[in-house]
C-alpha positions in Angstrom: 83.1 125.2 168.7 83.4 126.5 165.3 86.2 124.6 164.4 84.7 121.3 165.8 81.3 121.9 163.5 83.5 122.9 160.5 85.6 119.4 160.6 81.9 117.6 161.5 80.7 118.9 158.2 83.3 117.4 156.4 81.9 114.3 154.2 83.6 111.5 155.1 84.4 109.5 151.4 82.3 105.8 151.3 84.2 102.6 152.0 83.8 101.5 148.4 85.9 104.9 147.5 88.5 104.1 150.9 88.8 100.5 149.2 89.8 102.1 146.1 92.3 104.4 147.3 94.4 102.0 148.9 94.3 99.5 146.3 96.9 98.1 144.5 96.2 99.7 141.5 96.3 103.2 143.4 99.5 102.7 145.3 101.1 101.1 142.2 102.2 98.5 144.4 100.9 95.9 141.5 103.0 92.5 140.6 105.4 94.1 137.5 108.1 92.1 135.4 111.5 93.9 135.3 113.7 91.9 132.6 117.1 92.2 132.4 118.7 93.2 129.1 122.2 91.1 129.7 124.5 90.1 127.0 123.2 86.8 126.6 119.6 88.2 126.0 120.9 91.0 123.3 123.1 88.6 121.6 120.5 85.7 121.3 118.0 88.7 120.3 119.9 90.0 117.8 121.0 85.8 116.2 117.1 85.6 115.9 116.7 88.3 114.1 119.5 88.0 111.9 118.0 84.1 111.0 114.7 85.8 110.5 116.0 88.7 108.0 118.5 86.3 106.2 116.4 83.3 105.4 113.2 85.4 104.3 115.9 87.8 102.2 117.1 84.7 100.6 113.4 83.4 99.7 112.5 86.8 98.0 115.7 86.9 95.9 115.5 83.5 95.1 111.9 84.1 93.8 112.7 87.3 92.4 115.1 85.7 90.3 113.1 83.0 89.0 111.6 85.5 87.2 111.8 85.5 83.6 111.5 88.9 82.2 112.5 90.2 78.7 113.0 93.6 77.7 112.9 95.1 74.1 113.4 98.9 73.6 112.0 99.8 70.2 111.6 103.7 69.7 114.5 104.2 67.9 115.2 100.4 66.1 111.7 101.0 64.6 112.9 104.3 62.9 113.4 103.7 59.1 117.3 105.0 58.7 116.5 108.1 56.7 114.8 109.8 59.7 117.4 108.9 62.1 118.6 112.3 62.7 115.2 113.8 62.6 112.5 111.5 64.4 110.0 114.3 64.6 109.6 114.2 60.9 109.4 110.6 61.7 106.7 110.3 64.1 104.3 113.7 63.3 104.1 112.3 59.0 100.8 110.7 58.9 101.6 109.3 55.6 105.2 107.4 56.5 104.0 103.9 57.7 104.4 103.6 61.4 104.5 99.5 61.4 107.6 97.4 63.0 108.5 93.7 63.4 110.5 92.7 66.2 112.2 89.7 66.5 112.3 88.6 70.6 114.1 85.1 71.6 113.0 83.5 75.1 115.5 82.6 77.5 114.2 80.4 79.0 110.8 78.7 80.0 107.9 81.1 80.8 104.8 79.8 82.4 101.4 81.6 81.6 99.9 84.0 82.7 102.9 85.9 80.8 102.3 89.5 81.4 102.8 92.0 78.7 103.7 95.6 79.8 104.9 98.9 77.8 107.4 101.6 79.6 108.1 104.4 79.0 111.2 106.4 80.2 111.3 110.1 80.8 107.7 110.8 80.8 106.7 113.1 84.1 103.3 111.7 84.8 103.8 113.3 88.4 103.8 117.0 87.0 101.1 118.8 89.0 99.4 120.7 86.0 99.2 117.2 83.8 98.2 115.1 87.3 95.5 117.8 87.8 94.0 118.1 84.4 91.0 115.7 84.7 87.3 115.5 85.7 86.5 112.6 87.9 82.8 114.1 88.2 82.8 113.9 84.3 83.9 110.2 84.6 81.4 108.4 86.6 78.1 110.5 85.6 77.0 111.0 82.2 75.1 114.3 83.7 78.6 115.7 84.4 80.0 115.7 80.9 79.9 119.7 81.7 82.4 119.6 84.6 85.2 120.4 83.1 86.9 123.2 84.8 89.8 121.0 85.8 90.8 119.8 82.5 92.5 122.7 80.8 93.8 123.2 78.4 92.1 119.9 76.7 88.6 120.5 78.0 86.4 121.3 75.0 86.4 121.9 71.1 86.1 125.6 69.5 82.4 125.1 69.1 82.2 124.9 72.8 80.9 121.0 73.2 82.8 119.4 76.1 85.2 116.3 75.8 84.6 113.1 77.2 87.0 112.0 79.1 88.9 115.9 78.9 92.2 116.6 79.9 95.8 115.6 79.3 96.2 112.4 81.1 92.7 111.0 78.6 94.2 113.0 75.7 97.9 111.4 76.0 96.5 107.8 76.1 99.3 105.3 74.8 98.4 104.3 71.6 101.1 101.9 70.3 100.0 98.5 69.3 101.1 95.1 69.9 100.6 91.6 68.0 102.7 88.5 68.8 102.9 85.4 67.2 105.7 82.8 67.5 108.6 81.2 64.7 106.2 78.8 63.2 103.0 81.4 62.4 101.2 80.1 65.3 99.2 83.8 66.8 99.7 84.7 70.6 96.6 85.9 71.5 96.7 89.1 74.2 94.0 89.1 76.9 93.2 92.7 77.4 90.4 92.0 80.4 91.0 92.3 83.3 94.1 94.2 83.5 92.4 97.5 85.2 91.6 98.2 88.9 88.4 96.4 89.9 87.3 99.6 92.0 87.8 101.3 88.5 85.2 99.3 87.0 82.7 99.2 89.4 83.2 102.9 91.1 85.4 105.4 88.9 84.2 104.7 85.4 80.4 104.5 84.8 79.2 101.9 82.2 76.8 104.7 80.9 79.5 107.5 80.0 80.3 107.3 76.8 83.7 109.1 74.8 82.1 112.3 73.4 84.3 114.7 70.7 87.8 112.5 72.4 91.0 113.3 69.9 88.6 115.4 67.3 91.0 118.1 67.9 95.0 118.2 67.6 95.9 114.0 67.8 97.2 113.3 71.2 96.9 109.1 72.1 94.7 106.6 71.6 91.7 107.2 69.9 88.2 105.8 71.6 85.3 103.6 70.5 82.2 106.2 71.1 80.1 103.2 71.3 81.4 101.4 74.3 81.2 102.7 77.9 84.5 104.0 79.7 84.2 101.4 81.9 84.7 98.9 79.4 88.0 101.0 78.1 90.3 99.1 80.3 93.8 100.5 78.5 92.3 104.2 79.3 91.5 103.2 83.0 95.3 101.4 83.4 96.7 104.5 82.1 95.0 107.1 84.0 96.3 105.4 86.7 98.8 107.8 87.0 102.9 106.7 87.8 104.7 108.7 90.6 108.3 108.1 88.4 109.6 109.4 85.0 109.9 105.5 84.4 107.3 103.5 84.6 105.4 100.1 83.2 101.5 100.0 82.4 99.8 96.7 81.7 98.8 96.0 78.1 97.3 92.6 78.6 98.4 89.0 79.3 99.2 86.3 77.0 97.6 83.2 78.7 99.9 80.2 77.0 103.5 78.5 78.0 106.5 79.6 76.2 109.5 77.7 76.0 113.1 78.2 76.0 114.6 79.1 72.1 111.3 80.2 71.0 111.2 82.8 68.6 108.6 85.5 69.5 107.8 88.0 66.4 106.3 90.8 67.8 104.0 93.3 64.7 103.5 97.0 66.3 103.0 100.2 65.5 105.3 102.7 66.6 103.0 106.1 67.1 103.7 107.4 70.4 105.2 110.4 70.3 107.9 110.2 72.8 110.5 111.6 70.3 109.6 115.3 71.4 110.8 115.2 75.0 113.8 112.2 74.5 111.6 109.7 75.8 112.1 105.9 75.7 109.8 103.2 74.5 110.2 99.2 75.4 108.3 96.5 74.9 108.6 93.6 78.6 107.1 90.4 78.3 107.2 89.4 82.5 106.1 86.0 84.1 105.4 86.8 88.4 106.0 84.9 91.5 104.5 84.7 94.9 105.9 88.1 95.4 104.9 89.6 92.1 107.4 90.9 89.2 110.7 90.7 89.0 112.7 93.0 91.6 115.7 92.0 93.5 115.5 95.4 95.9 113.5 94.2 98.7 115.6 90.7 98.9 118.9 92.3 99.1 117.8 94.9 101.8 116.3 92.1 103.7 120.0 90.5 103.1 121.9 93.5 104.5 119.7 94.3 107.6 120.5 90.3 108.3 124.1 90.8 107.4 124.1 93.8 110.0 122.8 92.1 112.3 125.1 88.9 112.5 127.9 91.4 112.7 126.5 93.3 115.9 125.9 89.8 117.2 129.7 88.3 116.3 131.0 91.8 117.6 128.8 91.5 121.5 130.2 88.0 121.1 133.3 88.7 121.5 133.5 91.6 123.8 131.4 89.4 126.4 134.0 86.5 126.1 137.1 88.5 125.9 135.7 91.6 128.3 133.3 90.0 131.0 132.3 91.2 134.0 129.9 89.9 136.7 126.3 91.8 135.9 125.4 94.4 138.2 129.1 94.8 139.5 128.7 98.0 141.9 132.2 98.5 141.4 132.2 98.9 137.9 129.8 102.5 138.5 131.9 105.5 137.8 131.4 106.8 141.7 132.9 103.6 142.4 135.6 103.0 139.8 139.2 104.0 141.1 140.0 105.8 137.9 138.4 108.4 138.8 140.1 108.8 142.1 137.1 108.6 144.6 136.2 105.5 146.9 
């Protein structure tokens, strides 16, 4: 009696629950598609995506190399021949004129936008102290101007009166110049607008903090107009943009007019970067772009080898499925089966 009132007490579950246990779903007994991976399948899989990898490889080379790019190193052409052997002397004399003329020819036709870049070689703007030294508080709130407890050891002057923009990425700002104008006197002029980061702008850099006590101490860079708004200091925002390699190109500006083939660009700068103290290098790149950007042949030729790679693997399947077929799903080609191992 006690067992039968034990087992009576047992809920029975609901019919909608009963339909869901034996449902397809449930007893996994749902409609599935099994492909089979045979030869032909690999070998058209891996055709495709050689033709994929190849043709788009060839497109970004091909666009890479339309690219015309020129390339002028200057540091140490724009060293008068006395200081040769001793370009600190050079480059820390106030009084020894720092100007340079630089004759550039162009190779060949260069649509506008023609962009103008400056690299540098050598220069660690990666080193954790020098990526760290910076108040991005300070930058985008003119009540900040007192956070400066990241920017050592360019944070204030002896008097105690903070820096705006402090630390060594603001201090080391790139301060050579460029003019160019071409064989017959006519001026290139250089766009400077628009070369930043829009979020810069509009986020990072507020239009109402102004450079307070910058380069009043030992010169580093660049020195700032106190009178205009760090968000209008576009060569300041480009450069605290910091690089993650030793060699790197920063934007300068963009000079918005054809050239043509055999002209004679004559480039006035001013050579007063110090770069001299740590063997640094200094050029000069005038760049046009295409639909993939500057020039850079890296992604093209990778594309180009994983094609490559994979036209071999295809030609290599081809052959051993001509030469060495067998019937798919052979039994008797399983190692249980196989009498080389000496079982039935």
């Amino acid at each position: 009696m006690a067992s039968s009132s034990s087992s009576s007490s047992i809920p029975k579950p609901s019919s909608s629950v009963s339909k869901f246990r034996s449902s397809k779903f449930v007893q996994q007994e749902l409609a599935s598609y099994k492909p089979i991976l045979g030869p032909k399948l690999i070998i058209s899989a891996f055709v495709l995506m050689a033709v994929f990898f190849i043709s788009n490889g060839a497109a970004i080379l091909h666009a890479s190399r339309s690219v015309v790019e020129i390339v002028d190193r200057y540091d140490t052409e724009c060293i008068p021949e006395k200081f040769r052997n001793d370009t600190l002397s050079y480059i820390q004399n106030a009084t020894i004129s720092k100007s340079c003329t630089r004759d550039i020819k162009v190779p060949k036709d260069m649509k506008q936008p023609i962009f103008v870049y400056y690299q540098l070689g050598n220069f660690h703007q990666n080193h954790r102290r020098y990526v760290t030294s910076r108040s991005n508080a300070q930058l985008k709130d003119p009540l900040n101007e007192e956070e400066i407890g990241t920017c050592d050891p360019v944070a204030k002057l002896d008097n105690g009166q903070p820096i705006v923009p402090c630390g060594l990425i603001a201090w080391s700002l790139f301060n050579d110049t460029y003019s160019f104008s071409l064989g017959n006197n006519k001026t290139l002029a250089v766009n400077k607008k628009g070369i930043s980061w829009k979020s810069d702008r509009d986020s990072r850099f507020d239009d109402q903090v102004f450079p307070k006590n910058f380069q009043n101490g030992v010169q580093g860079g660049k020195r700032l107009n106190s009178n205009i708004p760090l968000n209008q200091h576009e060569d300041l925002m480009v450069w605290m943009r910091i690089a993650a390699f030793p060699s790197f190109r920063k934007l300068y500006g963009k000079i918005e007019e054809d050239l043509f083939a055999g002209d004679t660009i004559i480039v006035s700068l001013e050579n007063n970067y110090n770069t001299y103290s740590f063997s640094g290098k200094k050029k000069l790149v005038l760049s046009t772009t295409s639909w993939i950007g500057g020039k850079n042949d890296f992604l093209g030729i990778a594309y180009l080898a994983v094609g490559g790679i994979c036209t071999i693997t295809a030609m290599v399947f081809t052959l051993i499925y001509l030469v060495r077929r067998r019937q798919l799903g052979d039994v008797s080609m399983l190692s249980w089966n196989s009498n080389s191992t000496g079982r039935q």
